[in-house]
N, C-alpha and C positions, 0 to 999 in steps of 0.2 A: 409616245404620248400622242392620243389623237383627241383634242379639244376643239369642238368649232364653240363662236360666239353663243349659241343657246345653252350650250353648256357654261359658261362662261354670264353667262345673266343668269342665270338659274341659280347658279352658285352666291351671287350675290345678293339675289332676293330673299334668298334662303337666308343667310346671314342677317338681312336688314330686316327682316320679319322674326327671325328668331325659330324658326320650324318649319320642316320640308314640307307638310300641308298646303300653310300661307306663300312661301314661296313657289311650289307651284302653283298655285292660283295665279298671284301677280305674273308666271311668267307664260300664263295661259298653256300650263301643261295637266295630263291628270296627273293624279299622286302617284298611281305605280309607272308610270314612265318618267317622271320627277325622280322619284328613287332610284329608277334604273340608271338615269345618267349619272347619277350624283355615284353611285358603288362601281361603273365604270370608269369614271371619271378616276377613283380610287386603286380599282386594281391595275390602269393600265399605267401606275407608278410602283403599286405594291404600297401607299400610304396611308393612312386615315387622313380625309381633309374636316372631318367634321364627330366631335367628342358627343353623341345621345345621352341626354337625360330625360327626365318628367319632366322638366318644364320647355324641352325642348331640342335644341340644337349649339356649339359654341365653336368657336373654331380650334382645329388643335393649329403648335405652330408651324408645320409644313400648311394647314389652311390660311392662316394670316399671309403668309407669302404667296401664296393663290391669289389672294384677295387681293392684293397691290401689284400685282402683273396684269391678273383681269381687269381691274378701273383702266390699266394706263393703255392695255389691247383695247377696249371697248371704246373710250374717249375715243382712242386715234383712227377706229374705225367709224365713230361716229363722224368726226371732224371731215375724213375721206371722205362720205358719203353727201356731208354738206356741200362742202366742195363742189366736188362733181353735179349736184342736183342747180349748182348756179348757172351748169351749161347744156342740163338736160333736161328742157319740159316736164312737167309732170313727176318727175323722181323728186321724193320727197324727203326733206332735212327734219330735222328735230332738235329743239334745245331745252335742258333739261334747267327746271327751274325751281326751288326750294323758298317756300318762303312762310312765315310767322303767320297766325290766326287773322290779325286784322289785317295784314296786306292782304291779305286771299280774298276776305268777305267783303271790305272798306274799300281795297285803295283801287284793286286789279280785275275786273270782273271786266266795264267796259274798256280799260285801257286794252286789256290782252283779246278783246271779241274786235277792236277794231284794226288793233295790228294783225291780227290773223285774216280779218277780210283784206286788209292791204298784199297780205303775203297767203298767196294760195297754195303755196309749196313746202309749209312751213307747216309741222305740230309742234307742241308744246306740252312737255310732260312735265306738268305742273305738279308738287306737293306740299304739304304740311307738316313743319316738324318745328321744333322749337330751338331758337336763335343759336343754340351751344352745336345741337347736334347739323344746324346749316351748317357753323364754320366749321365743323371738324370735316364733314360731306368734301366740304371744297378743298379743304388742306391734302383729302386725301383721291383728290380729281374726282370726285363721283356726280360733280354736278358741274354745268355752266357757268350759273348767277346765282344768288341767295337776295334774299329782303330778311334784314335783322334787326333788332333790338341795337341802340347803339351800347346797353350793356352789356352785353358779351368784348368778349378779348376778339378782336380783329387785327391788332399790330399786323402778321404777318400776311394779310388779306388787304388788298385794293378795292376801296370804298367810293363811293359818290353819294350827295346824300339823296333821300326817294319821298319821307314827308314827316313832319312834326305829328306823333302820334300819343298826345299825352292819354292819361288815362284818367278816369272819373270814378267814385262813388257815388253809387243812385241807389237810393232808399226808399219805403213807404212815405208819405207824406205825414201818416201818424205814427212812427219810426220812434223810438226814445231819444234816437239822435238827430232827428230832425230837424230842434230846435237850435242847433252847433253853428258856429260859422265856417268853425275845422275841427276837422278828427284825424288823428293821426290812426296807420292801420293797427299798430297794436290794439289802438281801443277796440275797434271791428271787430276783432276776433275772439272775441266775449260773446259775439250775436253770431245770428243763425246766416248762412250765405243764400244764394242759390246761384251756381256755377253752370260753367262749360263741360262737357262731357269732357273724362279723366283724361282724353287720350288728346283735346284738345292740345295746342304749345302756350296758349294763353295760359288755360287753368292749370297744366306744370308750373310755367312761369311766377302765378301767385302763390301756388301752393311753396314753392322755395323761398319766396320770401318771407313766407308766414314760419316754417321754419328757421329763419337766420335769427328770427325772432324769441324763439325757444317753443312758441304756438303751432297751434292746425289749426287752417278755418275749416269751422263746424258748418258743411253743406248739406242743405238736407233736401237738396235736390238739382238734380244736372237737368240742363237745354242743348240743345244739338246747334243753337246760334242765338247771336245778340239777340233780336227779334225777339224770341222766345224768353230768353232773360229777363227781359224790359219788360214784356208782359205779365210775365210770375211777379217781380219787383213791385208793381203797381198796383198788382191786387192782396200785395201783403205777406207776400213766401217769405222775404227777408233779403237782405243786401246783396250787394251785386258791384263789381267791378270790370268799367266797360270803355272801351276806348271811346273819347268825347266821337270820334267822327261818328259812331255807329248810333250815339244820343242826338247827333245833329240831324243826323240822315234818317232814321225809323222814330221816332217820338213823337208822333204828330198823334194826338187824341192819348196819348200815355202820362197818367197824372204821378209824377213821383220828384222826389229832390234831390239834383247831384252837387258835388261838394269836389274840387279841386284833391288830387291825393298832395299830402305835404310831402314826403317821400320824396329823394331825388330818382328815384326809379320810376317815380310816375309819369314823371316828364320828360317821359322817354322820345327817341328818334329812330326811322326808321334809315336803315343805308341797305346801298346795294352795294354786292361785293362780288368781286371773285380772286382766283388765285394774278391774274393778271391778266388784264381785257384789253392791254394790246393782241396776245396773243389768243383770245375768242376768235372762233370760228364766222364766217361772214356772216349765218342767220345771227348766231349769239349777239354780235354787235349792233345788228340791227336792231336787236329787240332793248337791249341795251342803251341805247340812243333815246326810242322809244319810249323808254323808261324812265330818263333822265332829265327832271326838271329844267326847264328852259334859264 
């Protein structure tokens, strides 16, 4: 068996992407040398690690078993290399950070641009996924830290909490439901939306709730961020569901009227979490610290 780590991150992106394409991209390989490792990677057990169809790639289960040696090889060579970068200039750590739509755009923009002028040694592979697939990331070591939804299942995950992030209904001003003082979302999804691009963890996030409901909200048009949302909103696209920070922070000249959600989902919390942050690595803790409301 001859595996170095590129192989071993390849394999995972591949998985977290869903198709050896997207995963070589993310692992900055081309696709026929992406390939190539991945069929080497195979013959020099004699296994298949990965089952081809149309919509892509899955693992078979000699690849699930891949997958959870390579997280726990990769972490400890990452955690190594942090280590050692505490006592060598210039050698550079990393800590891998997962976090929900409005921590990325709302909460973490200047926090993480001034911790990283603080620590010049430090990157940070920051991403976007939504609250269920953080904790699972962490239960199954693939990341450092997460920012979640306090509705997700975290029992077995170590939390702190990061900010009260309730969420809001913003409407036209000449809206049918304008005149309300509450609307619960069932009523909403009788009307037209205008959403987050699909792939956002927010517009997952509502779009399952609208389901538990037995409903789909009717969107008849996605924005690539708040900003954008607030501005379709105002000039009459139709409703929108947006974390209050992101109405208090960009609303300035945007004429439309928000409405508290009744929903105990609305008033949501954001935590930070990992599998156990005594045991984080020095940057992770720092950033951690960092992170963690006074």
């Amino acid at each position: 068996m001859h595996f170095d780590l590129t192989d071993l991150r390849l394999y995972l992106n591949i998985l977290d992407t869903g198709n050896i394409t997207a995963g070589a991209a993310r692992s900055h390989l081309s696709l026929a040398a992406a390939s190539a490792r991945v069929r080497a990677m195979e013959a020099s057990l004699g296994v298949e690690f990965l089952q081809r169809n149309r919509r892509g790639v899955s693992p078979t289960p000699a690849g699930n078993a891949l997958a959870r040696h390579a997280r726990v090889l990769l972490q400890q060579a990452e955690r190594l290399q942090q280590e050692l970068a505490e006592y060598a200039k210039g050698v550079k750590g990393q800590v891998r950070l997962l976090c929900n739509t409005t921590a990325i755009t709302e909460y973490l923009p200047e926090l993480l641009a001034d911790f990283l002028h603080s620590h010049p040694n430090l990157d940070i592979d920051l991403q976007e996924l939504p609250s269920a697939r953080i904790t699972h990331a962490l239960r199954q070591s693939a990341a450092d830290l997460g920012i979640v939804s306090d509705a997700v299942d975290t029992d077995d995950l170590q939390t702190r909490p990061f900010r009260d992030d309730p969420l809001v209904l913003i409407m036209p001003r000449e809206h049918s439901l304008a005149q309300a003082t509450s609307v619960s979302f069932t009523d909403t999804l009788h009307h037209d939306y205008v959403s987050l691009n699909a792939n956002s963890a927010l517009a997952v996030y509502l779009e399952e709730q609208a389901l538990h409901t037995g409903l789909r909200m009717q969107v008849r048009i996605r924005a690539d961020g708040f900003d954008g949302v607030m501005r379709m909103v105002a000039r009459g696209a139709g409703l929108a569901i947006v974390p209050l920070a992101a109405v208090e922070r960009g609303s300035g000249g945007l004429s439309f009227k928000s409405l508290s959600l009744q929903e105990p989902w609305g008033q949501r919390k954001l935590l930070l979490c990992a599998r156990d942050f005594a045991a984080l690595p020095g940057y992770a803790k720092a950033l951690l610290h960092a992170l963690t409301l006074p």
